[in-house]
N, C-alpha and C positions, 0 to 999 in steps of 0.2 A: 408550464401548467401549474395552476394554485394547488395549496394544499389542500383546499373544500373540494376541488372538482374529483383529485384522488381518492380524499376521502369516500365522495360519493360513488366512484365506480367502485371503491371495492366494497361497500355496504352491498350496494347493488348483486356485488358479484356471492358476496356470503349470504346472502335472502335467497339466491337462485340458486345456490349448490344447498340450502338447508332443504327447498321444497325442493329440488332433485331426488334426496336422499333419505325423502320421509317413504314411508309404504306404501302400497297402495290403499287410497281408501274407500275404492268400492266396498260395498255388504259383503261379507265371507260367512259362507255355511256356519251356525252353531249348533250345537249341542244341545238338545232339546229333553229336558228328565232322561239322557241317557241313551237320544237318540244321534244321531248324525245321518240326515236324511242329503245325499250325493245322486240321486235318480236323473238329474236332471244337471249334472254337472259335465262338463266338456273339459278333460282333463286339456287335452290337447292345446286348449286357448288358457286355461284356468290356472293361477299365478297359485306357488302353495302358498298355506296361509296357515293361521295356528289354529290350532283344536282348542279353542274356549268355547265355555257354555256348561251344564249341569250334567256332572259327573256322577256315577254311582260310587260313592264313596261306604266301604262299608270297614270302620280301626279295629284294628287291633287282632284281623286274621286274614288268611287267606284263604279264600275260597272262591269259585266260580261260578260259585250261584247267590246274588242279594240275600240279605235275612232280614228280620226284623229291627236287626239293628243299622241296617245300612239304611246311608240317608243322599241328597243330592246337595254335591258341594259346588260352587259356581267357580267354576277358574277362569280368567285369572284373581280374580274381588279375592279370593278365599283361600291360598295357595298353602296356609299354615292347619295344619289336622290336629296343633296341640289342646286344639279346646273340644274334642270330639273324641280324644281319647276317652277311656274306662278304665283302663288299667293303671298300676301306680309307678311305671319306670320313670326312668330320669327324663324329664320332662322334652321334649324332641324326640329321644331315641325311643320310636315307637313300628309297629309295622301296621300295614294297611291295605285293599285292597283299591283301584279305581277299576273301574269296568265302563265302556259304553257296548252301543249295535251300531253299527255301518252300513245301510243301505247301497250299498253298490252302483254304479252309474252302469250302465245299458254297455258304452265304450269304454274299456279300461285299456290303459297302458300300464306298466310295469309301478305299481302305484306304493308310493316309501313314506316312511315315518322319520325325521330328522329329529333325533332329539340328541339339543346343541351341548346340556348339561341338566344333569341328573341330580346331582348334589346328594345321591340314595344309593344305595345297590338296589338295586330293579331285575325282575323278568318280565317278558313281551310275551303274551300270548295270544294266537289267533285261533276259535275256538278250543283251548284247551291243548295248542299247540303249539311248542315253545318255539319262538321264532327272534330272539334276540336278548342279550343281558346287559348290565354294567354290572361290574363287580363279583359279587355271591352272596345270595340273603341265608348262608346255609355254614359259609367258612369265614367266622369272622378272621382270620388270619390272611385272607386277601388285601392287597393296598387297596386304598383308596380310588375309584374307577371316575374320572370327570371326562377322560375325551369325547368328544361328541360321535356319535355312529351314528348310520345311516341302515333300517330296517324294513327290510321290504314284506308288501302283503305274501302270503304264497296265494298262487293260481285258483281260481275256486271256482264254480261252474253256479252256485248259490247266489243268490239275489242280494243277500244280508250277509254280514260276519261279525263275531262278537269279540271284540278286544279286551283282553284281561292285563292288567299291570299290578303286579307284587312287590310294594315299594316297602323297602327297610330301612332304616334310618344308623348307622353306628356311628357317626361324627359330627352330625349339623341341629343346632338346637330348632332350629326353624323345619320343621319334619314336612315330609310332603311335597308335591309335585310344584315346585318353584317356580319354572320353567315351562309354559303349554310347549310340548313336541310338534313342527310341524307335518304337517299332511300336505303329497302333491306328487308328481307324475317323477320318477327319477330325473328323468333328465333336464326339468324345470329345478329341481332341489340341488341337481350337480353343478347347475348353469348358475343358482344366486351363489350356492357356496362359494365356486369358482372368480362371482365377479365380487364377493368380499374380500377373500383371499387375496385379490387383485387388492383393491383398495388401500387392506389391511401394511401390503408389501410396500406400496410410494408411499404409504405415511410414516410403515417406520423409517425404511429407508432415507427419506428427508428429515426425519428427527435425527437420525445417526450422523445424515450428513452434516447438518447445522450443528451439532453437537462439536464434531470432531471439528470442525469449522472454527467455532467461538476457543475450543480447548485450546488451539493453533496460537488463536488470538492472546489467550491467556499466556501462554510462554515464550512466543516474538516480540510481543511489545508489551505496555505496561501491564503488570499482573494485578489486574482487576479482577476484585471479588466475582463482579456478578457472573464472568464470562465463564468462569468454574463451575459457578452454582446453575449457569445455565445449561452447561456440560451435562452436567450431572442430571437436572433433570430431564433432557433430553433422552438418556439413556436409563433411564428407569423409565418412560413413556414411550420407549424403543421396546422394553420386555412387558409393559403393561399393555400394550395392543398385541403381542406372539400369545399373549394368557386369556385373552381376553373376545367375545364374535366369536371365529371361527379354530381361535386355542390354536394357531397357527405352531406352536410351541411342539407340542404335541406330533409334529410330523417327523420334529428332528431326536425327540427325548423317548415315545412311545407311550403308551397306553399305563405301565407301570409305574409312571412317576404323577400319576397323579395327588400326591399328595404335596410333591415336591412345586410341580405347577401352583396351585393354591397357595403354598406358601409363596412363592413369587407376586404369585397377584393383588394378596394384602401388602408384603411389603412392598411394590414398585408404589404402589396406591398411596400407603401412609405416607414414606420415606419422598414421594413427589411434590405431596402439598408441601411438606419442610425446606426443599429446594429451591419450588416454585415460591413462595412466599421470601425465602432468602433473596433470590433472585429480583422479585420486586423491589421489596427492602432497599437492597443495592441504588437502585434508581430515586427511591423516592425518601432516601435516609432521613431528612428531614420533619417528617410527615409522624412519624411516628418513633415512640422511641425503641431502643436495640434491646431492651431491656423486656419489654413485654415480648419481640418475635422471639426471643431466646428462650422466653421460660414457656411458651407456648411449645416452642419445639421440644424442649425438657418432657412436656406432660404428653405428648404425641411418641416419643420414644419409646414409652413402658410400651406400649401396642407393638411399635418396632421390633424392639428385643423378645420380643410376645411369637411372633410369626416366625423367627430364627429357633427360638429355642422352647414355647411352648408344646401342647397338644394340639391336634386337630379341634377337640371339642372343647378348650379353651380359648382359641383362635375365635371361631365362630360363633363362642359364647361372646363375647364383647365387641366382635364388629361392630354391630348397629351403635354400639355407643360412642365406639371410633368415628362413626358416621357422622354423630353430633356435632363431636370435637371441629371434622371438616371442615363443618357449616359454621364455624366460626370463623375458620381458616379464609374462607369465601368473604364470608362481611368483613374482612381487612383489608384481602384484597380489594374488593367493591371499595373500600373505603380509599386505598390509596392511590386508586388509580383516577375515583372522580378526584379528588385534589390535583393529582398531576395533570386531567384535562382539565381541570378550570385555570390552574394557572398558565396552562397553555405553553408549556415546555416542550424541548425540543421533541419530535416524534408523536406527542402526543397521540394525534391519531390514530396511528398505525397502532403504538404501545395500549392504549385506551381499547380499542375497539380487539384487538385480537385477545386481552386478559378478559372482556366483558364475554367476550363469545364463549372463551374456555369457560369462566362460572359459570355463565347459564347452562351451555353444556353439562356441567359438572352437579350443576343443582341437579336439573332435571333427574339424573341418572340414579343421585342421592334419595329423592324423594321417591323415585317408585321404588326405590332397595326399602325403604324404612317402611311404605304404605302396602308393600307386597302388591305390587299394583304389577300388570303386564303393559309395557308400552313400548314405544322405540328409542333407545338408548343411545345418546347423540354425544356422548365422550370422545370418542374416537373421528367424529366430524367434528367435535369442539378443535380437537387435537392440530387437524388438520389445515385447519380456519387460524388456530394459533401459531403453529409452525409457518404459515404463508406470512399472515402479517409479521411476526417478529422479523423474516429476512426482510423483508422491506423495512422494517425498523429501524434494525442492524446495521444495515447495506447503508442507508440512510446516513446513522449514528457514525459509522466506522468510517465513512466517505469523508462524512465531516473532521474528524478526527485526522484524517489521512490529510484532507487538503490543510489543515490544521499542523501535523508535522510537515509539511511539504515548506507551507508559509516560514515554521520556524528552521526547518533544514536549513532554506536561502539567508535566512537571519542569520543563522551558527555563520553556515556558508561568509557571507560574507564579513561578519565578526573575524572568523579564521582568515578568510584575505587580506581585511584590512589592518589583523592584528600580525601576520606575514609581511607586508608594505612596511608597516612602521617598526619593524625590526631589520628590514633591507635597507629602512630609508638610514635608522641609524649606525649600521654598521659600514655605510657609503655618505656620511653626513660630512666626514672629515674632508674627504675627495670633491664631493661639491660645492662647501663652502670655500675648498680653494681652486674650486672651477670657475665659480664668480665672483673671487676675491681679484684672480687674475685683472681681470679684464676691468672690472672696476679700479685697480690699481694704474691700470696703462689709461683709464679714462681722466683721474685724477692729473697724473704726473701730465698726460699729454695736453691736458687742459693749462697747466700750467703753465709748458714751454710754448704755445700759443699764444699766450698771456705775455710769456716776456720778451718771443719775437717782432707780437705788434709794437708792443711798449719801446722796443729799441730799434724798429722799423720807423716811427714816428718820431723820435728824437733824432736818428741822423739822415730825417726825410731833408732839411736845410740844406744840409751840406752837400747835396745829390745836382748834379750839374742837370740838366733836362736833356732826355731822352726824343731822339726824332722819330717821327711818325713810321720810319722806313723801319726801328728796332722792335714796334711792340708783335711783329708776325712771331720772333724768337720766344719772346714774351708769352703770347698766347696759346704757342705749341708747349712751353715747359708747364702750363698752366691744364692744359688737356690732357700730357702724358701725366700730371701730377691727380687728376680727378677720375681717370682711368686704372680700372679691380684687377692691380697687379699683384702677383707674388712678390714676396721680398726674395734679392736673392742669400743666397748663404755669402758666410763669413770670407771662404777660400773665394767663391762666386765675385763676389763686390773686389774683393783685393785685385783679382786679373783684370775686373771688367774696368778695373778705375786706372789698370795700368794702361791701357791699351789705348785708351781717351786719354790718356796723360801723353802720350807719344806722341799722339795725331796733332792734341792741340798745341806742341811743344815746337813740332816741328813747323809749325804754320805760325810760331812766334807769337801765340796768344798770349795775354797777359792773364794772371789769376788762374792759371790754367787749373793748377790743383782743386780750386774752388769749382772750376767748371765740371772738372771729371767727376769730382763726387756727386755734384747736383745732377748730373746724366744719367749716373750709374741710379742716384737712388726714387730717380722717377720710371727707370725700366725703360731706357731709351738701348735700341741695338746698336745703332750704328749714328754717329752725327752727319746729318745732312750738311750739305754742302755750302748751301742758303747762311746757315748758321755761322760760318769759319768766316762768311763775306761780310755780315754785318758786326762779327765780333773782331773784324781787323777794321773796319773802316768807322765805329763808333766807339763812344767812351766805355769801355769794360766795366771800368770799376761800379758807374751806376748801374750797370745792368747787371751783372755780378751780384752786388748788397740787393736787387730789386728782386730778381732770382729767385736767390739764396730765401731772402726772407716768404717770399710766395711761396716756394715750394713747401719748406716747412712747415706753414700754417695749414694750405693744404692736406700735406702729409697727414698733419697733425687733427685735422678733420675725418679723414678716412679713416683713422685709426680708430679716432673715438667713437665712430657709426659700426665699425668692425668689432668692435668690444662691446658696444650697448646692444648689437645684433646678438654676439655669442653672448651674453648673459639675458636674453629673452630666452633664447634658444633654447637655454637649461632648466630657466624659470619653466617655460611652457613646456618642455619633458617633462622637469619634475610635475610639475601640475595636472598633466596627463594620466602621469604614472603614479600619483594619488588618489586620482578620479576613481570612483567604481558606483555604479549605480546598477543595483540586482536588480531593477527592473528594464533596465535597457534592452534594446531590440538589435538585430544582428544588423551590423555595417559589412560596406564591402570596403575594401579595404586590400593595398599591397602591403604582403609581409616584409618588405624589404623599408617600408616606412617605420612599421612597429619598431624592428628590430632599431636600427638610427636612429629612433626616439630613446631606447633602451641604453645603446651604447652612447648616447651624449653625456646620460645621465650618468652613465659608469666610468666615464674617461679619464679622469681623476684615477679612478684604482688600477685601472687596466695601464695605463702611460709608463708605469715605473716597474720594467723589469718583465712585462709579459709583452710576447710580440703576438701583435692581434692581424688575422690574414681572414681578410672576407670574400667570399666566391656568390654575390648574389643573383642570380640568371634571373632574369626578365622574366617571371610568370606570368598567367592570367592572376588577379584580384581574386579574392576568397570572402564567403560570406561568415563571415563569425561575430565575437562579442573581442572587441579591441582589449578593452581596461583589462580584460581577462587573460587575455593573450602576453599583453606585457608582465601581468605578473609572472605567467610562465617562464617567458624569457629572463626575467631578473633573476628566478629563483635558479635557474640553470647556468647562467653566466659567472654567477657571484660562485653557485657552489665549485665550478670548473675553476675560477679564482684563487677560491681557500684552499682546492684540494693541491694547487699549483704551489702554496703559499709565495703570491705572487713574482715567482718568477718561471716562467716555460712559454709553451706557442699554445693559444688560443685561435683555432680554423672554428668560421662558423660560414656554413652554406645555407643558400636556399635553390631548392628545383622543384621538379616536379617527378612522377612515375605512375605506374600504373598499378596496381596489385589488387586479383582476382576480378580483371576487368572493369575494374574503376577508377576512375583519375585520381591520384591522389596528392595534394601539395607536401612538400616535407623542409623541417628547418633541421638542420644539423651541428652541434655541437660537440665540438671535440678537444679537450684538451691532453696536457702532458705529462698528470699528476699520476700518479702512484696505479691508481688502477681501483678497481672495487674489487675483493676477493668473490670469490663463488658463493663462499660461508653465507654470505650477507648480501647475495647481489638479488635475491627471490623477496626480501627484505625492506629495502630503499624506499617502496611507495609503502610502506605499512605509518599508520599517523603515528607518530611521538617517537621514532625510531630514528639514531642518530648517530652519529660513530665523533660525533664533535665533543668535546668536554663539557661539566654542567656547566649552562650558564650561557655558553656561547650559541645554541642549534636550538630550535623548539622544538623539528624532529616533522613540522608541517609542511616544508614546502615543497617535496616531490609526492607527498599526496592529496596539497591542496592540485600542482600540477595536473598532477593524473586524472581525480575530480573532473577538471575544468576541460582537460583534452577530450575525456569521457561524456563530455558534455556539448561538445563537441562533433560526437561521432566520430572521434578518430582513437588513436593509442599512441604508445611511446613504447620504444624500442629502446635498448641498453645493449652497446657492445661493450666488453671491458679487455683487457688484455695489460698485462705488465708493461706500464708504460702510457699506455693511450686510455681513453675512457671517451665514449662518442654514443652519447644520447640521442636520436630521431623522434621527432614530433612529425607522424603522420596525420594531415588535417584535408578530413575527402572534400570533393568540389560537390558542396549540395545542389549549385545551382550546374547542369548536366550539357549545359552548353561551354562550359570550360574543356577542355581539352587540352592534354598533353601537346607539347611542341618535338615532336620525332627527332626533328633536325639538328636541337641542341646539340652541343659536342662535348657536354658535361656530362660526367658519369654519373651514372640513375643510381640510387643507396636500393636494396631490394630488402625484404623483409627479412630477418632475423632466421 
């Protein structure tokens, strides 16, 4: 799927959770010169709503009946009473009366006043009867009162009731009923509190999780800025939604720290734009330079240190200018982010579209705080809009990163193989080059004496008397046994075999007989037929003897050189194998008993002189693995059983088959006769660069490239050691499940460790 069509469903999907989560906009009862006319309201259906409309406002006393100085203030348009004052206090800290009448509906339920935050110390009065407070407008030595309470009408048998509020002001320069209280049925006002509270809970939650997520990120793998900065502000937008709706904070702290709350809610607020602007930064460093986000966060910090260690009525004397500062903060971001969609970089969308939703979010909320405007405040849906898209951002960004180390892992990966290989190949370079020095030497010399048997076959072809037709059957039998893939025999072997032909044809009076027994013996004849003694008493010997002699020879001498130009492919094409590696190869099937003899051709040279090599390879079924990978195992395990030998002891290497925890599983075993691996160091061996060889000689990689490649495998390796022996298992499972163990073998099964 394109990145437009994603793009489009989640556009789609954030338009339909914003008009989810606006209010209702049906008509809500208002406030009329001080009335609130409900006659005709039907609690029971009727969503609560806020108490806006024309208040009886009457500064600077309290009383329960209007005077001539009370006037009608429009809330929410008019939320601030400082210009309505008379009196000369410090400009906010004023007190005041609001008063409406209630008209009562016909049906009442249990009918509550929701007021979310006060910002005042307040009393609630239902005619002249005290039914609720924040704080104390009587003990300034009380803290600070913001949690939100919930106050119910009392019971009344009366048509109408006249609600009185006594709002005092000791800490907020912005005086006055900030906030309309809503009105509505209890269990309608318990029911929304309960489903913000809800809300409130997966958003922080998901901010904490992605938080603790990226923090992760930050100290596993490379320590990127942004993954910190995004930590960070995750978790001050984890305590700015607990302070913020329904003061969720508040359930866990109580009622008496409100002053302590408040100071949270400026700083999570300030100290988030600094994060959150760091955090873009991060991505888009380019774009702008470090220089301005720096000194911009310099001038947002006095605010900062402001909310730690100021006053309450210093705090809230400079918010709104804090505010400004924001709105700067916003046109950066806006700025940086359209640059990173136009140039159309990686995540763009997701990145683009989730910072856009947070600023307007972020706007909105800014400009009814600064216009004292009542509306719906959509921070905490930015929030949650932002938190979605960044995990798909993330998910995205880190995915790619991941397949990105995975790519370079195989790279390393195979770097380290092939820089393992070419340290195998040369510390086995000696042994090989006189693997195929051999054979090329017996190609040369044998080419030679070919050379000078024709050459002196052809000079005393004259002298050769002519052979009848009855001799050439002898002829073309020494000529079959001579082109016929015999062993040679040994030394002690030929001396009897030539004695024993020497008797037989001595005794039958042959001539050249010596010449005959050796040509017998060295074409791998058992026994002389009979045929042979007839025509070799009744025809000239001698030419048949030189005709022989020189046939066989050349022959011989043919075989030889196919037998040596054989075994120098043989090693060429081991070595060649066992150079090969391509990390993108696909799994062959393949018998381990091939690997291995590709392995030990290549090593035969080091292994011939002084180590006796005994192999036990049982007939498996074939294994699905990666070969080039396999032999590097084998080299790295043979060579090290080698050194630990310092080439002399017994080298067993098996192959079978077992079962362990009911799965088939192939296994190669190697065991030699060196010294043993202590305990000390045996938990050790597969750790990378770990080595017990002197500098210079070990790189310290090749039982943990092993391990790697086994591990890669699906299998493991096993370590026995004991003073004396030392027998590594390479368990390699059968993936493909139609292999099965052969029961009948009568080889002993190696069992796990």
């Amino acid at each position: 799927m394109s990145m437009q069509v994603y793009a489009k469903i989640l556009l789609f999907l954030s338009i339909t959770f914003l008009f989810s989560c606006k209010r209702d906009l049906s008509p809500n009862p208002l406030i009329i010169q001080g009335n609130l006319n409900l006659n005709d309201n039907h609690f029971n259906s009727q969503l609560p709503f806020p108490m806006e409309g024309e208040w009886i406002f009457t500064p600077g006393v309290f009383q329960f009946e209007p005077s001539e100085n009370s006037i009608y203030v429009s809330i929410p348009d008019v939320p601030n009473w400082n210009s309505f004052q008379t009196t000369k206090k410090e400009e906010g800290l004023e007190i005041g009366t609001y008063q409406i009448t209630i008209q009562l509906p016909k049906e009442t339920n249990r009918l509550t006043f929701y007021f979310l935050a006060m910002h005042s110390d307040c009393q609630v009065f239902q005619d002249r009867e005290l039914i609720g407070e924040f704080g104390s407008i009587v003990d300034d030595s009380r803290p600070l009162d913001r949690m939100p309470i919930l106050i119910h009408l009392k019971p009344t048998n009366q048509s109408s009731i006249k609600l009185t509020l006594f709002v005092k002001n000791r800490f907020y320069r912005w005086g006055g009923i900030r906030i309309t209280p809503i009105f509505g049925s209890e269990d309608s006002i318990v029911h929304s509190i309960q489903v913000s509270q809800l809300k409130e809970t997966i958003l922080a939650g998901g901010l904490i999780f992605i938080g603790l997520y990226q923090l992760g990120i930050y100290f596993t793998r490379r320590k990127v800025s942004g993954s910190l900065y995004f930590f960070f502000f995750c978790f001050l937008m984890f305590f700015q939604i607990l302070v913020t709706g329904s003061q969720s904070l508040f359930l866990i702290l109580g009622k008496e720290y409100g002053e302590l709350v408040y100071r949270i809610d400026l700083f999570t607020e300030y100290m988030g734009v600094i994060c959150g602007l760091m955090y873009i930064h991060c991505l888009t460093k380019e774009y702008i330079h470090k220089n301005l986000i720096y000194g911009y966060s310099l001038v947002i910090l006095i605010p900062i240190l402001n909310t730690i260690f100021g006053s309450i009525q210093s705090i809230s004397r400079y918010h709104y200018y804090v505010l400004y500062l924001i709105i700067i903060a916003l046109v950066i971001l806006f700025y940086l982010i359209f640059r990173y969609i136009k140039d159309k970089r990686s995540g763009s969308i997701y990145l683009g579209l989730s910072v856009i939703l947070l600023i307007t979010a972020a706007t909105n909320d800014i400009i009814l705080t600064l216009f004292h405007k009542q509306g719906t405040f959509y921070l905490n849906i930015g929030l949650l809009l932002f938190v979605f898209f960044q995990s798909l951002f993330l998910s995205k960004h880190i995915s790619g990163e991941i397949v990105s180390a995975e790519i370079k892992f195989k790279d390393v990966l195979f770097q380290l193989i092939q820089s393992e290989k070419l340290s195998s190949i040369g510390m086995t370079v000696t042994s090989v080059a006189h693997e195929i020095n051999s054979p090329l030497s017996a190609v040369i010399l044998t080419s030679d004496s070919i050379r000078d048997n024709i050459s002196d076959f052809f000079r005393q072809l004259p002298q050769m008397e002519s052979i009848s037709k009855k001799s050439f059957p002898f002829v073309l039998s020494l000529i079959e046994y001579s082109m016929s893939d015999q062993s040679l025999p040994t030394g002690l072997e030929f001396r009897q075999k030539k004695a024993i032909f020497l008797d037989e044809l001595k005794k039958n009076q042959i001539l050249y007989s010596d010449q005959y027994a050796e040509i017998f013996v060295t074409v791998g004849i058992k026994e002389i037929p009979n045929e042979w003694i007839q025509i070799l008493n009744q025809y000239n010997s001698k030419s048949l003897v030189l005709m022989a002699e020189k046939i066989v020879n050349i022959l011989l001498g043919t075989n030889a050189i196919q037998s040596s130009a054989n075994r120098a492919i043989k090693i060429a094409q081991a070595l060649k194998n066992f150079t090969h590696f391509d990390p993108k190869a696909e799994m062959k099937t393949i018998h381990l008993s091939d690997s291995l003899h590709q392995i030990l051709t290549i090593l035969q040279g080091s292994l011939k002189h002084g180590i006796e090599l005994k192999t036990n390879f049982v007939e498996i079924p074939p294994i699905n693995c990666y070969p080039d990978e396999l032999n590097q195992v084998w080299t790295n395990m043979i060579q090290n059983a080698t050194q630990s030998m310092n080439g002399k002891g017994k080298l067993t290497i098996e192959i079978n088959q077992t079962i362990l925890k009911n799965n088939p599983f192939a296994f190669v075993s190697i065991e030699d006769t060196g010294p043993g691996v202590s305990k000390e160091i045996l938990d050790k061996i597969f750790d990378p660069f770990f080595t017990t060889k002197p500098i210079g000689q070990g790189t310290g990689l090749g039982l943990y490239i092993s391990k790697q490649i086994i591990e890669k495998h699906k299998g493991f390796i096993d370590v026995i050691s004991t003073k004396g022996i030392t027998k590594f298992i390479v368990y390699l499972p059968y993936l493909d499940k139609t292999n099965t163990v052969n029961e009948d073998s009568d080889s002993t099964l190696i069992s796990n460790k």
